[in-house]
DOLO-463758 format. One record per residue (C-alpha): x, z, y; residue number from 1. Coordinates in Angstrom, 3 decimals. Last residue first. Example, Ala and Ser with C-alpha at 12.3 -4.5 7.8 and 13.67 -1.06 7.14 Angstrom:
REM residues 2
REC       c1       c3       c2   k
REC   13.670    7.140   -1.060   2
REC   12.300    7.800   -4.500   1
//
This chain:
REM residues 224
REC       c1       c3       c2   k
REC  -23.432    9.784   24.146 224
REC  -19.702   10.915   23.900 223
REC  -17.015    7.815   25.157 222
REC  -14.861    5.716   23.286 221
REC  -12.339    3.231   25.298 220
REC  -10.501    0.849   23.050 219
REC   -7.774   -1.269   24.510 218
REC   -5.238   -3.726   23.382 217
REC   -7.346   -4.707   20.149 216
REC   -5.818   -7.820   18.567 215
REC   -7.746  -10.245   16.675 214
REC   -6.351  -13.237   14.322 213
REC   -4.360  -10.920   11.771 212
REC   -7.602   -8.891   10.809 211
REC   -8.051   -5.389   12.163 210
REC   -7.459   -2.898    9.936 209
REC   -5.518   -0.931   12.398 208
REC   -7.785   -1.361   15.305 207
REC  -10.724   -0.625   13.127 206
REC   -9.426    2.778   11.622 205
REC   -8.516    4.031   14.981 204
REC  -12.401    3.355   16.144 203
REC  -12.938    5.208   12.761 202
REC  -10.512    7.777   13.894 201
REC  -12.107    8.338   16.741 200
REC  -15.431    9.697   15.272 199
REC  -13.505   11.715   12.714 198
REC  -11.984   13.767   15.728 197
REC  -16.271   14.092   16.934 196
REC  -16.888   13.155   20.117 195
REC  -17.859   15.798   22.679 194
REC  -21.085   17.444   23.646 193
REC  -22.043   19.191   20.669 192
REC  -19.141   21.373   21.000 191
REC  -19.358   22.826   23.897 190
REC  -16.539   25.462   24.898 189
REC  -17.569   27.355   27.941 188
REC  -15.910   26.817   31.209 187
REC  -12.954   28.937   32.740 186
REC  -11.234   25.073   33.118 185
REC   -7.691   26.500   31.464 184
REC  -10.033   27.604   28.512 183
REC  -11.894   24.444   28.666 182
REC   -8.221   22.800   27.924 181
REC   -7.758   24.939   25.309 180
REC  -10.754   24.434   23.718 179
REC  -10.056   20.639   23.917 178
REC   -6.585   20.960   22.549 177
REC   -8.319   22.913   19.284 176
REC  -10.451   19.621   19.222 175
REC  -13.891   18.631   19.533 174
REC  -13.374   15.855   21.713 173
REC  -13.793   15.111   25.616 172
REC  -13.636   11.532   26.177 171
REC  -11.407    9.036   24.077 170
REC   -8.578    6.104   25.402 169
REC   -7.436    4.588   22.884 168
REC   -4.329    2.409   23.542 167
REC   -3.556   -0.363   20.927 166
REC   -0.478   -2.627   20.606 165
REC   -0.038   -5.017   18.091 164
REC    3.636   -6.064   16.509 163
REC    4.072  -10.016   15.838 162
REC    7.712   -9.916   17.423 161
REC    6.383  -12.538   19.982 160
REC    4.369  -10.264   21.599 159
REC    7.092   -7.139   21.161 158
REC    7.508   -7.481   25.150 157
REC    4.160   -7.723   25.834 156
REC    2.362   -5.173   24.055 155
REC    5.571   -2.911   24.590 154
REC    4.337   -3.264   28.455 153
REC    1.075   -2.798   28.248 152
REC    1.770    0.881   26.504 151
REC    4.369    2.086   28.445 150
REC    1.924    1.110   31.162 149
REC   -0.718    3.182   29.121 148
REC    1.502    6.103   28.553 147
REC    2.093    6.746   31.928 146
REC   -1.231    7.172   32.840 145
REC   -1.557    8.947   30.162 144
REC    1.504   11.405   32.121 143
REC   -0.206   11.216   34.867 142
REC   -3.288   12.852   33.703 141
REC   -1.715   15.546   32.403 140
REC    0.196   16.461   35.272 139
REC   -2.581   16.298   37.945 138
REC   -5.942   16.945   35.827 137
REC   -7.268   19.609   37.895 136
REC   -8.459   17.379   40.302 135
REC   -9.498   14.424   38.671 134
REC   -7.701   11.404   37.145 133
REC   -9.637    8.005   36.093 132
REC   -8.343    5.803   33.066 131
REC   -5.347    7.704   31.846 130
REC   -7.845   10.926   32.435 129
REC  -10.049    9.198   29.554 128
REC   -7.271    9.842   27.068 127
REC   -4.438    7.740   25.487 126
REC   -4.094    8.014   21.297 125
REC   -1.608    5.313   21.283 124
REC   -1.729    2.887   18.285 123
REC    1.094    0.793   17.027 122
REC    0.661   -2.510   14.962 121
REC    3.035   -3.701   12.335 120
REC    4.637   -7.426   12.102 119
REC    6.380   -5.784    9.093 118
REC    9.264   -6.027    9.770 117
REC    9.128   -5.740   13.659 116
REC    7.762   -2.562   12.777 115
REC   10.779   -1.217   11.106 114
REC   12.655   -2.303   13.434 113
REC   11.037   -1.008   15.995 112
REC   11.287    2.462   14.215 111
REC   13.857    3.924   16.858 110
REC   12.273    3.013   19.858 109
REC    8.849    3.718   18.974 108
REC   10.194    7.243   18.421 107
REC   11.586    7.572   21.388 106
REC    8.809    6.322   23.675 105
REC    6.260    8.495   22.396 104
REC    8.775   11.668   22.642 103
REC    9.312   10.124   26.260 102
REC    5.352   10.208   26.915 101
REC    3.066   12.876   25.955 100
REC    5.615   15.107   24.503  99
REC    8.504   15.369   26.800  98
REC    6.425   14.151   29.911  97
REC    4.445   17.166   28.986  96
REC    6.998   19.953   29.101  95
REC    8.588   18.395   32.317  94
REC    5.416   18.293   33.878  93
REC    5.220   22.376   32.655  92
REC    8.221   23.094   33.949  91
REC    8.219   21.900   37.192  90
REC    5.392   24.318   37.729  89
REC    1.808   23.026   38.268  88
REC    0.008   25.712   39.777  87
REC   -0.278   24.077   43.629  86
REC   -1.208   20.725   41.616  85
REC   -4.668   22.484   40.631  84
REC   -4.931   23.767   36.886  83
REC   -5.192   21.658   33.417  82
REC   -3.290   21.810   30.448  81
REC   -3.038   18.996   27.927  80
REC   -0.444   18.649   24.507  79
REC    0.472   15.236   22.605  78
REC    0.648   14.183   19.371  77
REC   -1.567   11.154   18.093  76
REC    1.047    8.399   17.627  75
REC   -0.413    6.145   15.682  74
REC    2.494    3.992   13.678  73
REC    1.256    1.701   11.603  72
REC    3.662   -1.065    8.979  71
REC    6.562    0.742    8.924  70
REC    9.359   -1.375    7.040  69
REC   13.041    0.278    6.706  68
REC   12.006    3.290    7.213  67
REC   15.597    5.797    5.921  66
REC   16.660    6.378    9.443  65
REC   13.711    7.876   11.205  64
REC   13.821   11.138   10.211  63
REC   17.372   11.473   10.989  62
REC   16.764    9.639   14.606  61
REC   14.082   12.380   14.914  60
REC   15.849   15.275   14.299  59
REC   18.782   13.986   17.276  58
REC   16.616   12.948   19.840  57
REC   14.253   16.635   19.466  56
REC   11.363   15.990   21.126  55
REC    9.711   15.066   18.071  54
REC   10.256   18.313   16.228  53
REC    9.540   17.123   12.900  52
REC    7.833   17.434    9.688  51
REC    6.726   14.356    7.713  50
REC    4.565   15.945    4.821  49
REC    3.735   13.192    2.528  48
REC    0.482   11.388    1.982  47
REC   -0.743    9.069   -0.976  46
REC   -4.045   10.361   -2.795  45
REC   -5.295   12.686   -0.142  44
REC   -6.478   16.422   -0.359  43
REC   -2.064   18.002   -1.008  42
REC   -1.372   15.621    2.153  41
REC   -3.286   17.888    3.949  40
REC   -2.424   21.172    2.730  39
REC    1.217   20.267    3.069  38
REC    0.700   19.082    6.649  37
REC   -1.222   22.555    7.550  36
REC    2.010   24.218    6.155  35
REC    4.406   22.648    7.469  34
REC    2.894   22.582   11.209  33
REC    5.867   21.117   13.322  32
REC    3.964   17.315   12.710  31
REC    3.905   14.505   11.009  30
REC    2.282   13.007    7.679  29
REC    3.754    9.698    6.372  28
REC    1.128    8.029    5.149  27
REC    0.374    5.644    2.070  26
REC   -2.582    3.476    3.746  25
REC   -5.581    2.189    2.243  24
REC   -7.619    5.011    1.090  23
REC   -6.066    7.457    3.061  22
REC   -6.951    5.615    6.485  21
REC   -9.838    7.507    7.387  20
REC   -8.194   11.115    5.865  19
REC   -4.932   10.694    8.324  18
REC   -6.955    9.638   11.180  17
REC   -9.435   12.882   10.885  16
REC   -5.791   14.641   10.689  15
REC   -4.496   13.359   13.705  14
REC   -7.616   13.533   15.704  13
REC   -7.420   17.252   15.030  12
REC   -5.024   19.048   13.072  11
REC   -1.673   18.442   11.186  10
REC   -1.183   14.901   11.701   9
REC    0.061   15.270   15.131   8
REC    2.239   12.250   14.613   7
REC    0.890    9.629   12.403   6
REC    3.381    7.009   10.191   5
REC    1.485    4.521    7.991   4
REC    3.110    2.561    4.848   3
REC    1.253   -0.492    3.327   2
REC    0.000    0.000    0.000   1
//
């Protein structure tokens, strides 16, 4: 079966993309979460644990090394707080231009390659705040923004490659991020009012699955 790489695997949107695509994908599982990736790839029929710290250069060149031909790579990591501008320390846009963007950009550095192999695609779980920032959204929101012009421009420059580039950009969803996030907002944590993780990974699904004549640069999935 073709081989699928996700970061964040271990919860969320991750892990809802790791069981949509387990029956026709052998996945690499990653994460820092050992345990929760073990459990995981322990329910599906051909996933292994892929633990690493992805803003480490150095771990993930070693993890990296031995794919030779990576036919999906979705990388679903990525962190969100949310306060006014006046609260953002340097230290927390540093923290999330590690993860939501240059940890993004590293590792699709390093398994080009690979990709270019296999004419693969690569699918960026974006946000709606890299469509439309509020207040309260300042670091986070730049940093998707961010992400979807690294985005548009690995679309074009790996055109001729054969590799397909997807950003997803979902609302609000029922994730341990998002109750974080509502935590940071002092607002109460409603569930029934935000996608479902295994709702995204079926719009995931379809980009990946998608047939060699269509390409899906953008897919924008909102709560009804």
């Amino acid at each position: 079966m073709p081989l699928a790489l996700i970061t964040g695997a271990s919860r969320g949107i991750g892990a809802a993309t790791a069981r949509a695509l387990a029956d026709t994908h052998t996945l690499l599982l990653g994460g820092r979460d050992t345990a929760a990736l073990e459990s995981l790839a322990a329910d599906l029929p051909d996933a292994h644990p892929w633990p690493v710290e992805l803003t480490d250069p150095t771990a993930l060149a070693a993890a990296t090394a031995d794919i030779a031909e990576l036919d999906l790579l979705v990388h679903s990591a990525g962190i969100a707080r949310v306060g006014p501008l006046s609260e953002a320390t340097t230290d927390r846009w540093r923290t999330m231009y590690e993860v939501n963007v240059i940890a993004v950009a590293e590792l699709t550095r390093l398994l080009l390659p690979a990709l270019r192999t296999a004419k693969g695609t690569v699918i960026l779980i974006n946000s709606g705040a890299g469509l439309d920032a509020h207040p309260g959204w300042g670091p986070y929101a730049a940093t998707k923004y961010a992400l979807r012009a690294y985005a548009n421009v690995l679309r074009a420059e790996e055109a001729a490659s054969g590799i397909r580039v997807t950003s997803v950009f979902p609302g609000r969803t029922d994730t341990d991020m998002q109750r974080t996030v509502r935590t940071d907002e002092n607002a109460e944590y409603q569930p029934d009012r935000y996608l479902r993780p295994t709702s995204v990974a079926t719009a995931i699904r379809t980009a990946a699955l998608s047939t060699p004549d269509a390409h899906y640069p953008e897919i924008v999935i909102r709560p009804t």
